[in-house]
Every structure is written in structure tokens, then in C-alpha cells.
N, CA, C and O atoms as a Maestro MAE file, in Angstrom:
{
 s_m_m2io_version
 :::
 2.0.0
}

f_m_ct {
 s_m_title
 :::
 protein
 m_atom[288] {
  # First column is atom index #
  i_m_mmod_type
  r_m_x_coord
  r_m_y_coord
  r_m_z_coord
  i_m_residue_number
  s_m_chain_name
  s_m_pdb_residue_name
  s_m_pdb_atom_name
  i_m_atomic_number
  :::
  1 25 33.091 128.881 76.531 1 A "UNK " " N  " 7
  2 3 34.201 129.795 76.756 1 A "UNK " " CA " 6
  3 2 34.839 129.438 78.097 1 A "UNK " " C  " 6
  4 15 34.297 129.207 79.178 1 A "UNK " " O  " 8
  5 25 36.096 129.451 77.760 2 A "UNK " " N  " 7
  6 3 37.111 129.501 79.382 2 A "UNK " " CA " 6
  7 2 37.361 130.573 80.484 2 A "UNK " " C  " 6
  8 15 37.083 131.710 80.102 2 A "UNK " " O  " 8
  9 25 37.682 130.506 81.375 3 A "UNK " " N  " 7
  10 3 38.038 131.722 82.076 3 A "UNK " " CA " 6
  11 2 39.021 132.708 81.511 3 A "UNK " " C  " 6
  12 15 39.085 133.917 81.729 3 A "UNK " " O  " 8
  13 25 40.021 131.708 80.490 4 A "UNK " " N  " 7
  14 3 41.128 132.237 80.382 4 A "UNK " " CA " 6
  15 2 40.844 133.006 79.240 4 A "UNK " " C  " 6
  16 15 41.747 133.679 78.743 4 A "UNK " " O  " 8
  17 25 39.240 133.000 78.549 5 A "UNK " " N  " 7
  18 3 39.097 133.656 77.226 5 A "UNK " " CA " 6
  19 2 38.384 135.310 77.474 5 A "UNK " " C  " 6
  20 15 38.408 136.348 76.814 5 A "UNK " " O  " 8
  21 25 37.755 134.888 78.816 6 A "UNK " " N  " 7
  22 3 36.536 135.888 78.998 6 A "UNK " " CA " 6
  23 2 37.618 137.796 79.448 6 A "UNK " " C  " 6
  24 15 38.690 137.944 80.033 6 A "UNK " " O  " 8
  25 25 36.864 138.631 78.961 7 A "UNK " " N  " 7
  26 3 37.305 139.824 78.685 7 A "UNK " " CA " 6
  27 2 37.426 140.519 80.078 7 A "UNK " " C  " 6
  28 15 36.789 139.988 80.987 7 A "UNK " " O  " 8
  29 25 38.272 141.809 80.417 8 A "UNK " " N  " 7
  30 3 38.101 142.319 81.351 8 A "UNK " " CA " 6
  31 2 37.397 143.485 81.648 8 A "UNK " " C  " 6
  32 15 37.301 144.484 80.935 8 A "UNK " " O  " 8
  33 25 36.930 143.299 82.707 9 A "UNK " " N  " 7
  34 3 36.104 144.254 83.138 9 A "UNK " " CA " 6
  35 2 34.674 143.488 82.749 9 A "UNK " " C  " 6
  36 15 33.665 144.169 82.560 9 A "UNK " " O  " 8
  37 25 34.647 142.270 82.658 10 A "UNK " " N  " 7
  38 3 33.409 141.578 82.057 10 A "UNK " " CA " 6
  39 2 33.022 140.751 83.582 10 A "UNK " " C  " 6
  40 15 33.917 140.602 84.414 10 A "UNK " " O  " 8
  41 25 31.829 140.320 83.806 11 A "UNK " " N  " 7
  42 3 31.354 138.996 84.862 11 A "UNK " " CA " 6
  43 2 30.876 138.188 84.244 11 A "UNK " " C  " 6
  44 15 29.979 138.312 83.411 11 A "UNK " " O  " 8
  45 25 31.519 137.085 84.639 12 A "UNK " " N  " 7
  46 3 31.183 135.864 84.323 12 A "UNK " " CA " 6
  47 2 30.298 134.661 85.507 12 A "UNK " " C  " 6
  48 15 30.092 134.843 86.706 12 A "UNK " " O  " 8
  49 25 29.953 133.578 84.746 13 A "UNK " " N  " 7
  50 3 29.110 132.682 85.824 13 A "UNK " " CA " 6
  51 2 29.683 131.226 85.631 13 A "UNK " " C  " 6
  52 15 29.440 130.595 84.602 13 A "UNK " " O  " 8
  53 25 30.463 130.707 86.669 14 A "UNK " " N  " 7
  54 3 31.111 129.234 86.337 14 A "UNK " " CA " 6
  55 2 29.946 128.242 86.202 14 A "UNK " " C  " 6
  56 15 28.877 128.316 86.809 14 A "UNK " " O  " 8
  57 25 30.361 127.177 85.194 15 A "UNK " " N  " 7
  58 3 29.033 126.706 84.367 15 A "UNK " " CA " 6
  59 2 30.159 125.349 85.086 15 A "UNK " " C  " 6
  60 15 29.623 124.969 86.128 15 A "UNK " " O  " 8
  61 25 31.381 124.628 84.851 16 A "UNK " " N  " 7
  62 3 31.541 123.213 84.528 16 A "UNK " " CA " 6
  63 2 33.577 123.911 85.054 16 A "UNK " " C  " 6
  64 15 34.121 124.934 84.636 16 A "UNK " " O  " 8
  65 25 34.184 122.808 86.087 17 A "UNK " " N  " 7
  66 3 35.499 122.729 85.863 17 A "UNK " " CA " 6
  67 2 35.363 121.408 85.730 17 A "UNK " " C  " 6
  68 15 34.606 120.594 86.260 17 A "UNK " " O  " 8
  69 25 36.831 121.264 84.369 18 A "UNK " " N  " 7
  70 3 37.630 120.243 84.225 18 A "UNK " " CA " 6
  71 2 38.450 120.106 84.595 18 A "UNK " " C  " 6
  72 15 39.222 121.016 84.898 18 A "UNK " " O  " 8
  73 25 38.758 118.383 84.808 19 A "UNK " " N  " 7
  74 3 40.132 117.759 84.961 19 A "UNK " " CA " 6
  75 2 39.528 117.059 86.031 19 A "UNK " " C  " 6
  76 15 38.347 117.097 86.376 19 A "UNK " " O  " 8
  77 25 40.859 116.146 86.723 20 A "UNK " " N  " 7
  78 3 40.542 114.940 87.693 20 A "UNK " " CA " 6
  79 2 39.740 115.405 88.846 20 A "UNK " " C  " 6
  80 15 39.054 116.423 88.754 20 A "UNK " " O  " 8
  81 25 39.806 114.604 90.075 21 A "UNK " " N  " 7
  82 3 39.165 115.153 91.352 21 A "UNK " " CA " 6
  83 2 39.988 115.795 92.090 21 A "UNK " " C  " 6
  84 15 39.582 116.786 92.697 21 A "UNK " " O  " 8
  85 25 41.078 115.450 92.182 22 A "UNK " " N  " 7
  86 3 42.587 116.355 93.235 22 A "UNK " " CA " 6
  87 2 42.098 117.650 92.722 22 A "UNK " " C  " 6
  88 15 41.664 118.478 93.523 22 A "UNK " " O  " 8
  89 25 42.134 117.923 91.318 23 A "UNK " " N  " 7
  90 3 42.843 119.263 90.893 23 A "UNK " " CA " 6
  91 2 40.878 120.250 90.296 23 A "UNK " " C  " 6
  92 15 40.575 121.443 90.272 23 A "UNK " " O  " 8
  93 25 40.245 119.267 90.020 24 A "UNK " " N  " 7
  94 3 39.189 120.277 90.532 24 A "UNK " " CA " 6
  95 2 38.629 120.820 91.968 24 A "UNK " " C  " 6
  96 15 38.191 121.943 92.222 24 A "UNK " " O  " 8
  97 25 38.788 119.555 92.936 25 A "UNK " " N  " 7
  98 3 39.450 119.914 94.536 25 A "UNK " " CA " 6
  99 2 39.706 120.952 94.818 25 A "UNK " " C  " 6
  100 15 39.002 121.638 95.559 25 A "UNK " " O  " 8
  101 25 41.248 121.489 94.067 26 A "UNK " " N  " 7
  102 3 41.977 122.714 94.206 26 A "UNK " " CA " 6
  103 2 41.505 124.026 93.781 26 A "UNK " " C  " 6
  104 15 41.740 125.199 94.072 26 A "UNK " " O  " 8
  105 25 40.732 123.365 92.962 27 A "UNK " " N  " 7
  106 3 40.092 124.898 92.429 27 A "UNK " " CA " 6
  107 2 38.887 125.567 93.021 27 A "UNK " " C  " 6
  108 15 38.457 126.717 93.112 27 A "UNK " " O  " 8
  109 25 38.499 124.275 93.409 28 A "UNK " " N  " 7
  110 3 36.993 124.531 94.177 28 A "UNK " " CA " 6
  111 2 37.595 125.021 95.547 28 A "UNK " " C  " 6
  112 15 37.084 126.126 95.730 28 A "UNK " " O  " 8
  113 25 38.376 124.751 96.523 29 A "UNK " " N  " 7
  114 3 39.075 125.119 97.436 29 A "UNK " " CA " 6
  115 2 39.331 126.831 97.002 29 A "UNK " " C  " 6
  116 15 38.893 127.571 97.882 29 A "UNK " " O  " 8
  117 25 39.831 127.422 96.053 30 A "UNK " " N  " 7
  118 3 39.992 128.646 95.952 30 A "UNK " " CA " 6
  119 2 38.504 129.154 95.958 30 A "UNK " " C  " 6
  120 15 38.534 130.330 96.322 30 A "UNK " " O  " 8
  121 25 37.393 128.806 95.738 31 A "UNK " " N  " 7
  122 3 36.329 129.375 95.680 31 A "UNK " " CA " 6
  123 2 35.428 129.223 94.817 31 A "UNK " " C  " 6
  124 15 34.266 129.565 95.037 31 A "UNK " " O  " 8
  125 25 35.862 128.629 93.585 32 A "UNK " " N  " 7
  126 3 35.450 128.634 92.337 32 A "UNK " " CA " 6
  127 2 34.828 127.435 92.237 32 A "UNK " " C  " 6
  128 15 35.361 126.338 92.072 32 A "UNK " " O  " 8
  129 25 33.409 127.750 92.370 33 A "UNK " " N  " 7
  130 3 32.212 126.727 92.106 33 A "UNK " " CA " 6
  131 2 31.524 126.969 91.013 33 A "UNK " " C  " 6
  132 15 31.592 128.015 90.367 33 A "UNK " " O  " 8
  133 25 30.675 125.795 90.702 34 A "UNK " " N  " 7
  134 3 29.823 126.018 89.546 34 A "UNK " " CA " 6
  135 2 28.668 127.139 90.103 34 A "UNK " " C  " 6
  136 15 28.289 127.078 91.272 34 A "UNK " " O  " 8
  137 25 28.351 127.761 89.536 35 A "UNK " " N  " 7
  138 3 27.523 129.124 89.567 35 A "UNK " " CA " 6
  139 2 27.807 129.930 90.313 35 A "UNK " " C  " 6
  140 15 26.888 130.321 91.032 35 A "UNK " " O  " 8
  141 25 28.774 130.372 90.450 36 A "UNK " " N  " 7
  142 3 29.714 131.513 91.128 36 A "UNK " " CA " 6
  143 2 30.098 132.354 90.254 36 A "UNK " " C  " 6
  144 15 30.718 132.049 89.235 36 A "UNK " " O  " 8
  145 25 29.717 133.632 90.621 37 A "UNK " " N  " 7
  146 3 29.998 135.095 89.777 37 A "UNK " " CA " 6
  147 2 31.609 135.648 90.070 37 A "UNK " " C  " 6
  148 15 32.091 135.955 91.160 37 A "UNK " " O  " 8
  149 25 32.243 135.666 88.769 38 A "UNK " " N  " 7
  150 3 33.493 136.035 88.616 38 A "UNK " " CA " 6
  151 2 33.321 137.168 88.255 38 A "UNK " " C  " 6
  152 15 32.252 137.409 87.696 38 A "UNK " " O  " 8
  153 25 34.304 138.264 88.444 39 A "UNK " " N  " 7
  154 3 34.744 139.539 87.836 39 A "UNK " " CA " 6
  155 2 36.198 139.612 87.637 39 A "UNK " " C  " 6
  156 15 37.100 139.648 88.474 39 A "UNK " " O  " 8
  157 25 36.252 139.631 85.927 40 A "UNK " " N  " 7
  158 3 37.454 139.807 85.619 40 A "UNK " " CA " 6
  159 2 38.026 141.251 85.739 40 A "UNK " " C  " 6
  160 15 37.826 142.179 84.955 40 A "UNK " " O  " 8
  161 25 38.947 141.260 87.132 41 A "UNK " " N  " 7
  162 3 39.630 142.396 87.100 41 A "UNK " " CA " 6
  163 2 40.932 143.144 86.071 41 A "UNK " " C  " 6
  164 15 40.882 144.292 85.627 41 A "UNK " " O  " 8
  165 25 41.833 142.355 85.897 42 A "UNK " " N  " 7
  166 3 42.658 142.312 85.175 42 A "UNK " " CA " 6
  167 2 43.530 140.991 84.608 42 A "UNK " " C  " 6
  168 15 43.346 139.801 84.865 42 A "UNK " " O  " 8
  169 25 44.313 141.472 83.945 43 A "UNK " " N  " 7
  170 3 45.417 140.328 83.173 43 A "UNK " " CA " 6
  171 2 46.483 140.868 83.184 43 A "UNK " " C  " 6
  172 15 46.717 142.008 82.786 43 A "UNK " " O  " 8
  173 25 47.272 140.067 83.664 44 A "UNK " " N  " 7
  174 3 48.974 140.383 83.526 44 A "UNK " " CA " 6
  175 2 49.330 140.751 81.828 44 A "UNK " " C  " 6
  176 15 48.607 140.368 80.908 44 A "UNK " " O  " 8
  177 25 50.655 141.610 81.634 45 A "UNK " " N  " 7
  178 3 51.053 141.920 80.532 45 A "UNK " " CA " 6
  179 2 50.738 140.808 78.948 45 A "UNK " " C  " 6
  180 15 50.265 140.815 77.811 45 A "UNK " " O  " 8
  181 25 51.534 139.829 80.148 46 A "UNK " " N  " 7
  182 3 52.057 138.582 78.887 46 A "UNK " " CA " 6
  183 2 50.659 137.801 79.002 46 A "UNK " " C  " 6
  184 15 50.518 137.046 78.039 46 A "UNK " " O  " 8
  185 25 49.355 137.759 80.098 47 A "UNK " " N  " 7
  186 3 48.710 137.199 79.742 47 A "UNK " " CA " 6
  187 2 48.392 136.303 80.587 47 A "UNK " " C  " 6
  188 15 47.415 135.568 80.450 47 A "UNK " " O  " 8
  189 25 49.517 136.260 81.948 48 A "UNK " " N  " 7
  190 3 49.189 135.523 82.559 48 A "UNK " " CA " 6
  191 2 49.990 135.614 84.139 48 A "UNK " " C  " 6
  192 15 51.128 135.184 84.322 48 A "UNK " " O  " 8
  193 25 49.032 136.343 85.344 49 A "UNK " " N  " 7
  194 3 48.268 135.271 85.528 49 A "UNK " " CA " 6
  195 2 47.031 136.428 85.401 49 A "UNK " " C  " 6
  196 15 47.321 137.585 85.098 49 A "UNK " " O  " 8
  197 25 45.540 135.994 85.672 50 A "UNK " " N  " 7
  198 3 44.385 136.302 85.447 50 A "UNK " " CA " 6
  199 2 44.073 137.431 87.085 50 A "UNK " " C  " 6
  200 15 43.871 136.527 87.896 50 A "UNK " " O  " 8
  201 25 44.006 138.109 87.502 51 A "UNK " " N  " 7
  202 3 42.920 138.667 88.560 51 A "UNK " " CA " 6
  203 2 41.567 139.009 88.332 51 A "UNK " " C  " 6
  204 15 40.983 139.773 87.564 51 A "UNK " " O  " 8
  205 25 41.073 137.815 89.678 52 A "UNK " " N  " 7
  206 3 39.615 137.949 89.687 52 A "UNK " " CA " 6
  207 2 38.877 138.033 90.608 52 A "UNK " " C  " 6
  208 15 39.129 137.087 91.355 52 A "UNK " " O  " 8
  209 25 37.806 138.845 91.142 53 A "UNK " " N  " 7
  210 3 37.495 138.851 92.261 53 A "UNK " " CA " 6
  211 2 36.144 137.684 92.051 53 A "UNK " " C  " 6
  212 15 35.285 137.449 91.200 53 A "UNK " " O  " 8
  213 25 36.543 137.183 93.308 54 A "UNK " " N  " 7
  214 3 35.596 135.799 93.676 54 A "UNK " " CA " 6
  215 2 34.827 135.746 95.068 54 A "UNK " " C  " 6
  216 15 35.689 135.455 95.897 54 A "UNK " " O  " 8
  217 25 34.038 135.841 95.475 55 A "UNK " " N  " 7
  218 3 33.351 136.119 97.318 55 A "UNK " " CA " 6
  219 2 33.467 137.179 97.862 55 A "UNK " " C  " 6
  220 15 33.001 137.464 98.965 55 A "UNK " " O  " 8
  221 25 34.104 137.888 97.145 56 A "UNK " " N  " 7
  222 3 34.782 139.398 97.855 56 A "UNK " " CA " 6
  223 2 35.775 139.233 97.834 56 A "UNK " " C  " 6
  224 15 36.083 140.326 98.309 56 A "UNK " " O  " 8
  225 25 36.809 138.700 97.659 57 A "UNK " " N  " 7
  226 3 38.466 138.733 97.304 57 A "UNK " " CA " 6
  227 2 38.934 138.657 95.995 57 A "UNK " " C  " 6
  228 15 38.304 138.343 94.985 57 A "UNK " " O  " 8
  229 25 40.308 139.032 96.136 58 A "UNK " " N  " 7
  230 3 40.616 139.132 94.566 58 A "UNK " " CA " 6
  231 2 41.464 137.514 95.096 58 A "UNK " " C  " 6
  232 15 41.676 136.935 96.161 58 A "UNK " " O  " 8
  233 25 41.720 137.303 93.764 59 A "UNK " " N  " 7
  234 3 42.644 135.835 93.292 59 A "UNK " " CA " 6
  235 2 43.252 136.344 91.936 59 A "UNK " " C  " 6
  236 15 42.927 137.070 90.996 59 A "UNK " " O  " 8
  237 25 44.000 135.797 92.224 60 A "UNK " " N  " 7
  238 3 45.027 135.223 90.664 60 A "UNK " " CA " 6
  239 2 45.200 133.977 90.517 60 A "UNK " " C  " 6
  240 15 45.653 133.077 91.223 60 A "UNK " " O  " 8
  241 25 44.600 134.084 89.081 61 A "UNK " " N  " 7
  242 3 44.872 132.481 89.003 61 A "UNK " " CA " 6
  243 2 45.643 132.391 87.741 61 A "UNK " " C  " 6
  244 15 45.706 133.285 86.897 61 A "UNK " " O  " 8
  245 25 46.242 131.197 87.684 62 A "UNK " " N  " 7
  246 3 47.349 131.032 86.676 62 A "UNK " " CA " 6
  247 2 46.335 130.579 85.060 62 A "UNK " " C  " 6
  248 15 45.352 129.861 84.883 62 A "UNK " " O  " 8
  249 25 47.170 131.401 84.154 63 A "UNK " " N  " 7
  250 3 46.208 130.627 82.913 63 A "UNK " " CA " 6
  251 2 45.743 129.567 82.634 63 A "UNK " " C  " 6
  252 15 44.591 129.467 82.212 63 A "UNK " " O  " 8
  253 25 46.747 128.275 82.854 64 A "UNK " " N  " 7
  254 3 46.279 126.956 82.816 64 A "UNK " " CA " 6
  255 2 45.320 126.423 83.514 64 A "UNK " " C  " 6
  256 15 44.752 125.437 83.043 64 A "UNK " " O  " 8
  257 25 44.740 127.182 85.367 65 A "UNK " " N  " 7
  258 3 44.246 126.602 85.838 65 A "UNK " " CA " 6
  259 2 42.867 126.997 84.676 65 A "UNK " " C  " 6
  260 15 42.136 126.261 84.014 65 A "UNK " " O  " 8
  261 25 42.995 129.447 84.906 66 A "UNK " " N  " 7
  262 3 41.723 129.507 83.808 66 A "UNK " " CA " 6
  263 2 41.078 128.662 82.704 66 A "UNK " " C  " 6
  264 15 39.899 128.557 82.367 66 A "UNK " " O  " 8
  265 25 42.121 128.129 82.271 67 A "UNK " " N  " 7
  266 3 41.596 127.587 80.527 67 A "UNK " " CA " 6
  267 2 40.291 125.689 81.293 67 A "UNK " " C  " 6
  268 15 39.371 125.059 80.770 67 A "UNK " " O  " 8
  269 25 40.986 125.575 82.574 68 A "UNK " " N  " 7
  270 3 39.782 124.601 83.255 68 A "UNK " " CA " 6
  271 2 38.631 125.150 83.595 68 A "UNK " " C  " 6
  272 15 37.902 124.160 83.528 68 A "UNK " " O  " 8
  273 25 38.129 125.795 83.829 69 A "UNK " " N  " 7
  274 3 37.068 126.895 83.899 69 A "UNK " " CA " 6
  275 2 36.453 127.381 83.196 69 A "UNK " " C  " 6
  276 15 36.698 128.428 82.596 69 A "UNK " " O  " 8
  277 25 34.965 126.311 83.084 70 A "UNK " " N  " 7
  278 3 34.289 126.582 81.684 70 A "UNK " " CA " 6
  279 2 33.361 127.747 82.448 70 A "UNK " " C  " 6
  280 15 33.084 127.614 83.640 70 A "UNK " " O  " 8
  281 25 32.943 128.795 81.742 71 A "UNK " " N  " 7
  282 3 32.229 130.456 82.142 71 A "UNK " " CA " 6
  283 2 30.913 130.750 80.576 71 A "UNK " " C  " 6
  284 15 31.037 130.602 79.360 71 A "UNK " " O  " 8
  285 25 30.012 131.107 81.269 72 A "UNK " " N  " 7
  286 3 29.081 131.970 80.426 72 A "UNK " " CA " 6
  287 2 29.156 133.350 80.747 72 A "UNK " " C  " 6
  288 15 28.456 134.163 80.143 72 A "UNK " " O  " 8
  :::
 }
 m_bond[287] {
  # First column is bond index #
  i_m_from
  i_m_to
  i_m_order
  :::
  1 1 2 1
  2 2 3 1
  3 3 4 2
  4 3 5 1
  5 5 6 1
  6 6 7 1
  7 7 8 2
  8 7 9 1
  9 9 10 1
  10 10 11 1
  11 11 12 2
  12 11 13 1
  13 13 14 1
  14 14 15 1
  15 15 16 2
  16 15 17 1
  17 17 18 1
  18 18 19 1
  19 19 20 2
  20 19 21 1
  21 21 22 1
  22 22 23 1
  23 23 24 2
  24 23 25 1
  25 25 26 1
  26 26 27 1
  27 27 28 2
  28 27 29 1
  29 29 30 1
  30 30 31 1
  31 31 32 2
  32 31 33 1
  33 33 34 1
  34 34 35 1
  35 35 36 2
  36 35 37 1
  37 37 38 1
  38 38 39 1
  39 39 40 2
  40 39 41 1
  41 41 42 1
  42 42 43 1
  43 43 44 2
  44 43 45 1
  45 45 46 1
  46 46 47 1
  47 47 48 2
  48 47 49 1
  49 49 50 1
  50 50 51 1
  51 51 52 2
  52 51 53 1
  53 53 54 1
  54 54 55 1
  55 55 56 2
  56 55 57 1
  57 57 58 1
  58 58 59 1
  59 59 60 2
  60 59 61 1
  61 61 62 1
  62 62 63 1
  63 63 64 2
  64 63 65 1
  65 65 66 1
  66 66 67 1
  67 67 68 2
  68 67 69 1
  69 69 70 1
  70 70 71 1
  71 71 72 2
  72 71 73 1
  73 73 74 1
  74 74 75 1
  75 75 76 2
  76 75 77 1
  77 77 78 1
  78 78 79 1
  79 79 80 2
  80 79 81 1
  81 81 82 1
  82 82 83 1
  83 83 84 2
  84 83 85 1
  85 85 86 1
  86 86 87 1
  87 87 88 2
  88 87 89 1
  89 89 90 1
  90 90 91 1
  91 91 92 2
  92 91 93 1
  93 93 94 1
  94 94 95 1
  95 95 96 2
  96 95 97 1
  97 97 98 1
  98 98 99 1
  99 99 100 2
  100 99 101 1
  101 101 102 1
  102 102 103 1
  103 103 104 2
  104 103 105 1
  105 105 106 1
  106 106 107 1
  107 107 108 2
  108 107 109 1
  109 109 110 1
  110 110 111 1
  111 111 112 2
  112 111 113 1
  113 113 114 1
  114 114 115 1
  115 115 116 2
  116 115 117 1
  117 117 118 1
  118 118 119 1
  119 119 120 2
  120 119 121 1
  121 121 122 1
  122 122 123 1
  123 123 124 2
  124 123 125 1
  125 125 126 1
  126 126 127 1
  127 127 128 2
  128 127 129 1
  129 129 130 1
  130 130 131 1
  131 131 132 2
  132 131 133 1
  133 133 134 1
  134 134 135 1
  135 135 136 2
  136 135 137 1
  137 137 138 1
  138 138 139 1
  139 139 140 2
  140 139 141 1
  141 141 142 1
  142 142 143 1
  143 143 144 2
  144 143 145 1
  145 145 146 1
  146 146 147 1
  147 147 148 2
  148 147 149 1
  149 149 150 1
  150 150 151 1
  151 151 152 2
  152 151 153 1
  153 153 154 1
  154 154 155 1
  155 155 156 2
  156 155 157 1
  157 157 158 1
  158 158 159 1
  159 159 160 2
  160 159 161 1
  161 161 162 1
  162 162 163 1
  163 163 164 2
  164 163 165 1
  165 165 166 1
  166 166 167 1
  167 167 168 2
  168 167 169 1
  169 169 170 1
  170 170 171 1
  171 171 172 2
  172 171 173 1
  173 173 174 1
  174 174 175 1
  175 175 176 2
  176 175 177 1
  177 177 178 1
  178 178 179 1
  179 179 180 2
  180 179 181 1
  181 181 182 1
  182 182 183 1
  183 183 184 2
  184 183 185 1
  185 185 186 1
  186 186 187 1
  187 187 188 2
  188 187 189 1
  189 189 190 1
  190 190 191 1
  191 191 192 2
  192 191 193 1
  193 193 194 1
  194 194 195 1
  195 195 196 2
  196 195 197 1
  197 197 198 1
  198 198 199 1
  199 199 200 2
  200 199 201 1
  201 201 202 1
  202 202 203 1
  203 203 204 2
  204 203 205 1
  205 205 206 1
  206 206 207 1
  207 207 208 2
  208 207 209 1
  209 209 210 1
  210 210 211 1
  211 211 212 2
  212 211 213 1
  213 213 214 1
  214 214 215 1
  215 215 216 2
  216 215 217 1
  217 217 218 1
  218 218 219 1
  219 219 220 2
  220 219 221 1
  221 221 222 1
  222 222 223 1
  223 223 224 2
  224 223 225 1
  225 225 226 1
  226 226 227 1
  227 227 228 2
  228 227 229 1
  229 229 230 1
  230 230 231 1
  231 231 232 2
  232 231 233 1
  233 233 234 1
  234 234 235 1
  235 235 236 2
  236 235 237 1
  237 237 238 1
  238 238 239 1
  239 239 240 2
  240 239 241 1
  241 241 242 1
  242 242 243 1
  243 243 244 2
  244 243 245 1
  245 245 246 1
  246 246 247 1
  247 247 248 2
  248 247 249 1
  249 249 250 1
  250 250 251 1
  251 251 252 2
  252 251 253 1
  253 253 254 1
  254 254 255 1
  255 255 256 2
  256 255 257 1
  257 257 258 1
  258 258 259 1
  259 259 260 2
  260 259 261 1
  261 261 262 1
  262 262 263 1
  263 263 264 2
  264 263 265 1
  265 265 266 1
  266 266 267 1
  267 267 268 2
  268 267 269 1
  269 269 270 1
  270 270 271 1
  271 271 272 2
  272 271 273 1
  273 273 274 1
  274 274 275 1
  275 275 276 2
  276 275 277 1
  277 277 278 1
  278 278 279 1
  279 279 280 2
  280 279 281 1
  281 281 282 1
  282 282 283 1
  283 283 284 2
  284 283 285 1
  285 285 286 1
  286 286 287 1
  287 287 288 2
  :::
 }
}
């Protein structure tokens, strides 16, 4: 499952990001490591973008980055 699939009000645990090194870089730079506890706060109307709290902050992240963000 992706970030961009997982439900709200649910926690999740990052297992694997995809894509090159720049742009997993970028993601890992926001916080988002492998075994890092997500809480899906909300979802925008249309779906996108995602709020999630990550270290103690919230983030939004855009769907496309979610759908790189493999989660158990």
C-alpha cells in the first residue's frame, strides 16, 4: 500500500520510497524515512494534497509524491 492509499485517521509505518536518488533525497529531507510513523491527518476535498503529521509536525504532501511511499 501507498501513502496515497492509506485511510485517515489511520498510522502508518514507511516500509520502502521509490524513484531515483535526487527525489527520494527530497522526501527523505521532509522527514520521511523508512520506519517512521505517519499519521494520516487529513485529505484535501479533491484528494489532494495529503496532511500528515511526521516528528511532531504536520506536512502536506502532494499525491504523487504519496503514491512513492510504500506504508504498512
Amino acid at each position: 500500500m501507498n501513502l496515497s492509499e492509506a485511510k485517515v485517521g489511520s498510522t502508518v509505518t514507511v516500509t520502502k520510497i521509490d524513484g531515483d536518488s535526487a527525489y527520494k533525497r527530497r522526501i527523505m529531507d521532509m522527514g520521511i524515512t523508512k520506519g517512521t510513523s505517519l499519521y494520516i491527518r487529513k485529505v484535501a476535498p479533491l484528494g489532494d494534497p495529503v496532511e500528515i503529521t511526521v516528528r511532531g509536525y504536520e506536512l502536506s504532501v502532494r499525491k504523487m509524491d504519496a503514491q512513492c511511499v510504500q506504508v504498512k
